[in-house]
N, C-alpha and C positions, 0 to 999 in steps of 0.2 A: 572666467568663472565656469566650475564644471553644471552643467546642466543633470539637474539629479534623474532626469530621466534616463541619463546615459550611465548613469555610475553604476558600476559592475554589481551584481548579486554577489553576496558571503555562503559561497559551496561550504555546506558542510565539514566535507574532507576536509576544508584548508583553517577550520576553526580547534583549540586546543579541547581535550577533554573538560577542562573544566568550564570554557565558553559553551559548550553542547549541554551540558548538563542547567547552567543560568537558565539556559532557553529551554529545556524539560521543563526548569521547575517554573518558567514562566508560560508554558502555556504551549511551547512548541513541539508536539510530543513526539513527531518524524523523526526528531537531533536524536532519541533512547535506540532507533535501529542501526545508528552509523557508531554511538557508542558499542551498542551487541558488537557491532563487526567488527570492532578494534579490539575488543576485551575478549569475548566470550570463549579463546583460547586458551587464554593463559588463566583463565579463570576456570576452565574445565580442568588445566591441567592440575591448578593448586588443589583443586577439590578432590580430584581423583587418586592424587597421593594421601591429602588428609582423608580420606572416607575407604579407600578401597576396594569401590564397587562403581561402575562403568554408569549403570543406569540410576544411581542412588549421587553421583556428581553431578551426570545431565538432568537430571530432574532442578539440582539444587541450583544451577546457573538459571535454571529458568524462573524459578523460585526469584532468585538476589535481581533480577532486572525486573519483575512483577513488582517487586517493594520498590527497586529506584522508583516506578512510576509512581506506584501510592504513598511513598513516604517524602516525592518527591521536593514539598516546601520545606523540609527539613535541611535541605542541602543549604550552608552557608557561601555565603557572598569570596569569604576566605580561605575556601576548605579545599582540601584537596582530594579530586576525586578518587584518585586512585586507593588511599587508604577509607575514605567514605566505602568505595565500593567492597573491598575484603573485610572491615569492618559487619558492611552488611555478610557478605558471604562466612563469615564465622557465625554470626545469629544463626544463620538460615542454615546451617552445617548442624548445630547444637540441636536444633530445635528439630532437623531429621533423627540424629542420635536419640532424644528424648523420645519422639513416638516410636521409632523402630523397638524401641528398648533393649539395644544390644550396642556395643564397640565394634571401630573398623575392623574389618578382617582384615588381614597381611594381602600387599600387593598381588597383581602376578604381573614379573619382573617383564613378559614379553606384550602385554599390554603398556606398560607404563615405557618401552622403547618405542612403541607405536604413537604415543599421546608427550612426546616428549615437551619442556619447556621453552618458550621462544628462548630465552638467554641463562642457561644452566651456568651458575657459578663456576668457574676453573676449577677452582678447589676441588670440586664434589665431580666432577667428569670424571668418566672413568676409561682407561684406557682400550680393555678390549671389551665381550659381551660378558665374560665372566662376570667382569670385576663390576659392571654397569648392576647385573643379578642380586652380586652380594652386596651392592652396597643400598638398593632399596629392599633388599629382604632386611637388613640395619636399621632403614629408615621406616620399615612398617613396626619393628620392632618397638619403635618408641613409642612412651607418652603420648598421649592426642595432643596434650598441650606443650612437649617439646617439639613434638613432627611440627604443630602449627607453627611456633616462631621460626625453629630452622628452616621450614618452608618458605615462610614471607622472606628472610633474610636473606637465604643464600639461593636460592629456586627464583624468587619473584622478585628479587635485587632491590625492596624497599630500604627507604633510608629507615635507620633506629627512631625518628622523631614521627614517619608515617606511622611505622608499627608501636608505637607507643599510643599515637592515637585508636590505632584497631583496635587494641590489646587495654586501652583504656589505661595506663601505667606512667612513667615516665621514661623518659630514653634510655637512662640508665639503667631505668630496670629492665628495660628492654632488648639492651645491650648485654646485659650478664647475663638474661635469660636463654638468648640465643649464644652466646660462647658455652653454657654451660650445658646446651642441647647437642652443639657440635661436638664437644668432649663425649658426650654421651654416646652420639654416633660412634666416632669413631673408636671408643671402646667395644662395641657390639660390633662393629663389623671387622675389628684384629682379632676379636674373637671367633667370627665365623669362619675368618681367613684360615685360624692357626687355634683348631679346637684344642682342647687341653683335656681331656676326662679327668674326673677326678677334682679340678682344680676352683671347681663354683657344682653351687648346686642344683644347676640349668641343667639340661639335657637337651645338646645341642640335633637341630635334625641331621 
């Protein structure tokens, strides 16, 4: 019989996101800085394509782990934290846009090569620096609320049934929203590829 005084401690590290956050909402509040250190990258990085402002993303990370702590009884037994957590960071994105009272600006293409994604979709890689330029000057182009889904979908490799829960919708809508984002892109950036004058009534820079 193992002597429980001998039985090894549960490090952090080796617990999954969702076991760290049980223990947030139970009372263990140490387990939200080992979360910060796994997330707070790719979590800068989703913001900072959605928002387009360097200091107005790091604000807003800081912002989405202040609510994990205070909305933390919120969290379910069954939830997954990952879309829990971009669920909160689209509030807390909305809710900068609302006081600012203004829309993202367009990237700049040589910040967002500095702040890149832990795992950028294949698809969306772009070969040399150009093609990396035109294809987030495409993506600052869009929608706030197509950048948002293509973002979670092919930037942050959520599954349709996570971003369904952020997005509060169904998968399927979830799924048509984000192909009909990626069409979008990629019409806006064959267009900056291969301007046309004349041929729309944009005025391309």
């Amino acid at each position: 019989m193992v002597n429980p005084r001998c039985a090894p401690t549960v490090d952090t590290d080796s617990r999954s996101d969702h076991a760290l956050m049980l223990a947030v909402r139970d009372g263990e509040l140490d387990a939200l800085g080992e979360l910060f250190e796994r997330h707070h990258g790719s979590l800068y990085g989703f913001l900072f394509k959605l928002t387009g402002q360097r200091a107005t993303a790091e604000d807003v990370v800081q912002t989405v782990f202040q609510r994990m702590l205070k909305y933390r009884h919120t969290y379910r037994d069954d939830g997954s934290f990952t879309a829990w957590m971009y669920h909160l960071a689209r509030r807390c994105a909305a809710d900068q846009f609302r006081r600012a009272n203004a829309a993202p600006q367009a990237t700049d293409p040589v910040d967002l090569q500095a702040h890149p994604d832990d795992a950028p979709h294949a698809g969306l890689r772009a070969a040399t620096h150009d093609d990396h330029a035109l294809l987030h000057t495409a993506l600052a182009r869009l929608d706030r609320a197509d950048r948002e889904v293509l973002l979670l979908a092919r930037f942050q490799e959520l599954s349709f049934a996570e971003i369904a829960t952020i997005l509060e919708c169904s998968a399927g809508a979830a799924k048509v929203r984000a192909h009909r984002a990626l069409r979008e892109l990629r019409g806006i950036y064959f267009q900056l590829l291969n301007p046309q004058p004349g041929l729309s009534g944009h005025k391309l820079p």
